[in-house]
N, C-alpha and C positions, 0 to 999 in steps of 0.2 A: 686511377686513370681510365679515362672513356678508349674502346675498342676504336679505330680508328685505321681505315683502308689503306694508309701509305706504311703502314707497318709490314704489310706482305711486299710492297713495290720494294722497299730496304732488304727485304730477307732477301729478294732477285737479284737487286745490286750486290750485295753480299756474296750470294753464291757463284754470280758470274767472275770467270778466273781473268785476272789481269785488272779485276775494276779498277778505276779511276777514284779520285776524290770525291766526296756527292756533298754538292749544295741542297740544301732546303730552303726555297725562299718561300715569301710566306708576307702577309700582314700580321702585325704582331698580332698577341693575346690570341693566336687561336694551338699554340699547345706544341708550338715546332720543338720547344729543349725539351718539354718536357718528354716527347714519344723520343727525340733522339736520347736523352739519356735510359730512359725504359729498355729500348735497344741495345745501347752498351753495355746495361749491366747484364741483358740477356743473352747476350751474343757476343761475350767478349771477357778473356781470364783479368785483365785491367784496362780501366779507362782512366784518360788523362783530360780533363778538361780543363780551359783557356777561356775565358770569359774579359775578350777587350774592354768591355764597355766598364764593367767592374773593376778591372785592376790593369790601367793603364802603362803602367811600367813592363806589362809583356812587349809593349812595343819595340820595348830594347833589343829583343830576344832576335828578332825579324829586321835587323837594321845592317848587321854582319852580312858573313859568307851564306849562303841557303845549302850548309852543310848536316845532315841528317843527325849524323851522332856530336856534331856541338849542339845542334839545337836542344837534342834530348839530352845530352848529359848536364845543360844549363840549366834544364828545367829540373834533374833530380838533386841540382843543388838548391834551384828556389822553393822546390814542396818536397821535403822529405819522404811523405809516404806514398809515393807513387813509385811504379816501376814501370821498366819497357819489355816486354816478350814479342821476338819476332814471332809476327801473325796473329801475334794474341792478343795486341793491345789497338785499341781505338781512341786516336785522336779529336777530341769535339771540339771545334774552334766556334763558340758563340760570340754574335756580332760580331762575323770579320766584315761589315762592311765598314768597323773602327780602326782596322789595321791592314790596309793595302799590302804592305809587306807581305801578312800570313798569307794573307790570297797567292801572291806570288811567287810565293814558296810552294803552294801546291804542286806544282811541274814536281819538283824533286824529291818531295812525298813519292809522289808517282813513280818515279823515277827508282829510288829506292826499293820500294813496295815490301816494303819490312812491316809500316805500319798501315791499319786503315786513316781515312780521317774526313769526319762528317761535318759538315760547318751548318750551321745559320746564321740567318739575317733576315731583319726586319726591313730593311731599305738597302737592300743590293741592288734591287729592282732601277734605282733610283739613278736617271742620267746625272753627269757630275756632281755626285755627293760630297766626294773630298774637292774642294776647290784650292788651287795650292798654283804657286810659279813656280814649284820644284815640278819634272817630270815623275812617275811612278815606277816602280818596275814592272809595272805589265801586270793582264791578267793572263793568267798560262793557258791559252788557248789551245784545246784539245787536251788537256790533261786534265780538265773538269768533270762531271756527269751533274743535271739538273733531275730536280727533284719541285715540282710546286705544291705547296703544302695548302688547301682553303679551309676555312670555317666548314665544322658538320654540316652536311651534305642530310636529308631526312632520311635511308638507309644507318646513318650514324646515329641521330635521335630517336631512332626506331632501339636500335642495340641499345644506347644509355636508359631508354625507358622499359624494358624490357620481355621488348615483344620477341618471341621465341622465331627461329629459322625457318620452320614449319609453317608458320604464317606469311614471310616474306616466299617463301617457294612459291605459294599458292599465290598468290599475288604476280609472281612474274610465268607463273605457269596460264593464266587468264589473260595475260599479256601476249603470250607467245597463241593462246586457241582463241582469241577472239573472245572472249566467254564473261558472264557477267561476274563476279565477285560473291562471293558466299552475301547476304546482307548485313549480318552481324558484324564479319572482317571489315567488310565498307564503311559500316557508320562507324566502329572505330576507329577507322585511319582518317577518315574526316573530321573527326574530334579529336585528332594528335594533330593532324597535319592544319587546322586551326591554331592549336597553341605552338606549333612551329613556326607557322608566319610570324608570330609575336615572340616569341622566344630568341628565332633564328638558332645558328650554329657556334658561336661563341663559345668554346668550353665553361668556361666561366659562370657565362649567363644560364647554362642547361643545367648545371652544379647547383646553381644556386636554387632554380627551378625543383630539382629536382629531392633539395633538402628540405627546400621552408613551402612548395607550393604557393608562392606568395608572389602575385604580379608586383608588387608596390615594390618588394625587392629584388624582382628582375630587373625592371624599370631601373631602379637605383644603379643595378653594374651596369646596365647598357651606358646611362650615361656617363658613369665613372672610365668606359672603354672609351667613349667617344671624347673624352676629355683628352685620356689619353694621346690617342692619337691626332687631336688638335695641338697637343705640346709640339709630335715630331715635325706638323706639317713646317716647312722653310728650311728645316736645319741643314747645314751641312758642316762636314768636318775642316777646320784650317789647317796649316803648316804645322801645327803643334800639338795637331792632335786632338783639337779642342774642338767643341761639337758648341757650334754659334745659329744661330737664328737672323732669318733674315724674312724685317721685319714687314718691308712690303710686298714680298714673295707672300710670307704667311698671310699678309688682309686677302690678296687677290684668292689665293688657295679655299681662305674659312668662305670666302663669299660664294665661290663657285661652288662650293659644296654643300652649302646652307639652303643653295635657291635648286638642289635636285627636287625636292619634292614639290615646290612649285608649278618645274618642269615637267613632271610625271601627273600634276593634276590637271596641264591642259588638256585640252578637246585634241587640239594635236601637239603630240609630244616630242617634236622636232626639240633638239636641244636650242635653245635660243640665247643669244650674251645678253639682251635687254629685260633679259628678266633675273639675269643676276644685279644691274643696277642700268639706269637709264640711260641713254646712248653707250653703254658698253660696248667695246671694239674686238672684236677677234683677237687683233695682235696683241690686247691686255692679257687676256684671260686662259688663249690657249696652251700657253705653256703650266698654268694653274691645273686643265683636266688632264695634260698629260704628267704631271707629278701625281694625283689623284690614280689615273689609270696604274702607273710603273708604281705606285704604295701597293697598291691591292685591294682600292676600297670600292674602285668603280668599274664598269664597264660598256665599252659604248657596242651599240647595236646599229650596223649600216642598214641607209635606204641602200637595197638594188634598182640598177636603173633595167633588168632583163631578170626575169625567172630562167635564168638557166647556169648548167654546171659548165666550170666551175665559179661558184658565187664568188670569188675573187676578184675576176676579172668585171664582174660588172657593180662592183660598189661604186657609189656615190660618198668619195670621200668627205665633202662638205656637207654632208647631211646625214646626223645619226640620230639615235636616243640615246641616253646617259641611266644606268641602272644602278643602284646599292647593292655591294656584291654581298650583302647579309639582311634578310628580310626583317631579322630581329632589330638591326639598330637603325633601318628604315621607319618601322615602326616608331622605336623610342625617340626621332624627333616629329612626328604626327601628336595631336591631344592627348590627353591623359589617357580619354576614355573608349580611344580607337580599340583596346584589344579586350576591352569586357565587349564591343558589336560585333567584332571578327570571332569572336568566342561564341558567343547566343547568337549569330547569322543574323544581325542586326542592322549588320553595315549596309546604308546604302552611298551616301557622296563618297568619292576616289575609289569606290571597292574595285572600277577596271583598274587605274594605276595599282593598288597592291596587289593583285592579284597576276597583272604582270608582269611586278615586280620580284614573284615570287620563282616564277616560272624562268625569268632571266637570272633571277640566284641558281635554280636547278642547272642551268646550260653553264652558267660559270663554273660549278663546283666539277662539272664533268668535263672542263677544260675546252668548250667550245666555243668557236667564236659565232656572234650572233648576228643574223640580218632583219628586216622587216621590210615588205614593199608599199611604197605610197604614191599614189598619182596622184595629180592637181586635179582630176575631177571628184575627187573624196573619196576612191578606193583607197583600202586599205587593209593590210595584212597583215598582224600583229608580229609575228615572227615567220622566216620561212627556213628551212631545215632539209637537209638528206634524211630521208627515214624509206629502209629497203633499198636504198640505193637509188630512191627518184627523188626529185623535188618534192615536197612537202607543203602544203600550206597549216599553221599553227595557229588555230583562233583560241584566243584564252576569254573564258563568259562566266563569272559568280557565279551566273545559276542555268538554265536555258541557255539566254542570249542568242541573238540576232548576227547571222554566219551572211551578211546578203555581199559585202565583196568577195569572198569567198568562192559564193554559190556564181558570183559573174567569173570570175578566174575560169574556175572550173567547167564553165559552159561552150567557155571563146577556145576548143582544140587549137584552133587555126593558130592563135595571137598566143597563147601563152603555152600549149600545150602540155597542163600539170593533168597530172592524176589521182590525187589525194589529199584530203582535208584531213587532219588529225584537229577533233576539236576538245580543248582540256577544260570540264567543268569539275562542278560537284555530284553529277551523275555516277550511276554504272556505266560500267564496259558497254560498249553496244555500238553495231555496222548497220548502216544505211546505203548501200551502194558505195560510193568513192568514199563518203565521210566516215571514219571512225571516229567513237567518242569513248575519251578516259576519263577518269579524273583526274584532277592535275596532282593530287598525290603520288600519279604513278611515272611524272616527268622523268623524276631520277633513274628508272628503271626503264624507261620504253628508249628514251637517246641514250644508253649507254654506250 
C-alpha cells in the first residue's frame, strides 16, 4: 500500500476524545477501503467489517430497533470469527451509501461510543441516490465527522517513487527563501512531474507504472478506471435495495463528460452546452455536471466578476471552467501519442489546456476551491488565489509564456489593486519585482 496523507488526518480523528463516526468520501478506485482497512488493523485489537454492496442481506440488520448490542450480537451470529472489545474494536461500513439504515444508525454508534466506526462510499456525494416513496430515516446530523479522500496528490507519487524527505525539505525550504532549486533536484522533478501529468494519482495506475514501466499498460487501467466509472454514472438505489440505471440520466452525464476536453481545448475555455451537442440547453445538461461535480471526477473554476476578498462574494455563477479532477485520465482520453510529447517536451497543440489542467488537479487535491478572471476585452487570468494572505494572480505557461494580462492587472493600482503574480512554468525558482516564478511541480507545496 502507497503512503498516503489522510492516514495521519485518521490518527487525529482517532486521538481526538469523544470522536464521532468518520466518513471517507471519495471517487472510487483511488484506495479509500483499502487505507481504511490498513488503519483498523493498525489501530485497532478487532475489526469488524460490512461491505453492503457485497452482501446485501446486512440490510436486514439496519431495518430494526438502532439498538447497539442487538446489532452486534446479530452480527456475531452471522460471522462467527469476529468479536466486539469496548474501544478496541472498529467498525468499517463499506458503501453505506447501499444502506441508508447504517448511515442512520451512526447517531447511536455515537451515542454508545463503545465502538469506533469508519464508513466509505463511492457516491455519498450524490444528491438523491436512493430514489424511493418510502421516507428514510435521516442522516444523523451532527453525529458525523467528514473526511475527503482524492487521487495522489504528486507529494504522494513523489513517496511511491521513491524520492527521499531530504529532497522534498529542500524543495519547500526554496519555496519558503525564494531561491532557485539545486539543478540536478529540478530537472528531476520535471521529469517525474511529466510522467505524473500522464500517469496522474489513481493508485492503481501508479502500481501498475511502477511494476511494468510500461505507458501501453498504464493507458490500459486508466481506461479500464474510466469504464468503471461510466458503469456508476445514473445509477441509483430503489425501494429494494437494488441499484438500477437510468438510462437518459446516464447519455446526458457520458455526453457532458466526454466533450471536457473539447472544452479545455478552446481558445476560451468558458464551459459551453453547444459543445457537448448542437443547440444543447442548460436545463438539459446541468444537473449531468452537477452529478459529475457531487462523483468527484470534476471540478468547476468561477469567472470573478471583482479581484477582491472575499472571492465568494464576487463569482460569476453562470460562468465557469470545468477541470478533470485527475491529470492522468485526462490524458488517457487525448491520442495515444499525447504522453510519449509531454514526456520528450514535444508537445506543442492543447499543452495550455493540460497544463492547466494539471495545476487545477493540484488546487483540487488540496481541497480548494478554484476561480479565474475574464473580461470581454480578452483579459485573462488563468487562476486567481490567496497566496500570503493577498490576492494572487496565477498564470500557468509550458515554457516562458507571455504574462501580458497579468502585467495590465498588476499596473491598473487604482482598478484592481493586486499585488502579485505567481507565474507556474517549467523554469527555476526566481523573483522579478511583484512576479514570482515556480515551477508548477511546486503547486502542491506552495498553496498548501
Amino acid at each position: 500500500m502507497f503512503k498516503r496523507k489522510i492516514y495521519n488526518e485518521m490518527l487525529n480523528w482517532k486521538n481526538e476524545p469523544n470522536h464521532k463516526p468518520l466518513i471517507i468520501q471519495g471517487l472510487r478506485q483511488i484506495g479509500k477501503t483499502t487505507i481504511v482497512e490498513t488503519f483498523a488493523k493498525e489501530n485497532y485489537d478487532s475489526v469488524v467489517k460490512l461491505d453492503f454492496r457485497k452482501d446485501v442481506s446486512l440490510q436486514e440488520l439496519f431495518n430494526g430497533d438502532f439498538d447497539i448490542d442487538s446489532i452486534t450480537f446479530a452480527l456475531t451470529i452471522k460471522y462467527k470469527d469476529i468479536k466486539f472489545i469496548p474501544n478496541k474494536t472498529v467498525l468499517i461500513f463499506d458503501e453505506l451509501q447501499d444502506c441508508p439504515n447504517a448511515r442512520a444508525s451512526l447517531k447511536y454508534f455515537a451515542l454508545d461510543g463503545r465502538y469506533d466506526v469508519i464508513c466509505t462510499g463511492s457516491l455519498l456525494g450524490i444528491k438523491n441516490y436512493r430514489i424511493t416513496k418510502y421516507p428514510s430515516r435521516g442522516i444523523p446530523v451532527g453525529f458525523e465527522e467528514y473526511l475527503e479522500m482524492k487521487p495522489m496528490d504528486f507529494e504522494e507519487f513523489l513517496w511511491a517513487n521513491g524520492v527521499q524527505k531530504q529532497v522534498i525539505d529542500i524543495l519547500i525550504k526554496c519555496i519558503k527563501e525564494t531561491k532557485q532549486i539545486p539543478i540536478y533536484i529540478h530537472n528531476k522533478m520535471l521529469e517525474l512531474f511529466n510522467k505524473y501529468i500522464c500517469i496522474g494519482g489513481m493508485p492503481e495506475v501508479v502500481d501498475t507504472y511502477i511494476k511494468t514501466n510500461d505507458f501501453n499498460q498504464v493507458r490500459k487501467k486508466q481506461k479500464e478506471i474510466l469504464m468503471g466509472f461510466e458503469a456508476d454514472f445514473g445509477t441509483h438505489l430503489n425501494d429494494d435495495y437494488e441499484i438500477k440505471v437510468d438510462q437518459f440520466a446516464k447519455t446526458k452525464i457520458l455526453a457532458t463528460f466526454n466533450s471536457i476536453p473539447r472544452q479545455l481545448a478552446k481558445e476560451n475555455q468558458k464551459f459551453q452546452y453547444s459543445v457537448i451537442a448542437k443547440n444543447a440547453k442548460s436545463r438539459e445538461y446541468e444537473n449531468a455536471i452537477d452529478w459529475l461535480e457531487d462523483y468527484g471526477l470534476i471540478s468547476k473554476c468561477y469567472n470573478l466578476k471583482s479581484l477582491e476578498l472575499p472571492f465568494d462574494s464576487f463569482v460569476d455563477e453562470g460562468i465557469y471552467k470545468i477541470f478533470i479532477n485527475d491529470s492522468g485520465l485526462y490524458i488517457s482520453m487525448l491520442e495515444d501519442d499525447v504522453p510519449d510529447l509531454i514526456i520528450n517536451n514535444k508537445l506543442s497543440l492543447a499543452k495550455g489546456a493540460i497544463y492547466e489542467n494539471i495545476v487545477a488537479d493540484a488546487f483540487s487535491k488540496l481541497g480548494k476551491k478554484m476561480y479565474y478572471f475574464h473580461k470581454d476585452s480578452g483579459l485573462e487570468i488563468d487562476f486567481i488565489s490567496k497566496y500570503c494572505g493577498e490576492v494572487t494572480l496565477i498564470e500557468v505557461k509550458a515554457n516562458k509564456g507571455n504574462t501580458r494580462s497579468a502585467k495590465t492587472v498588476l499596473k491598473d493600482k487604482e482598478k484592481y489593486n493586486v499585488k502579485k503574480l505567481v507565474k507556474l512554468t517549467s523554469q527555476n525558482v526566481g523573483c522579478i519585482g511583484e512576479i514570482i516564478t515556480y515551477p508548477y511541480y511546486l503547486t502542491t507545496f506552495i498553496f498548501r
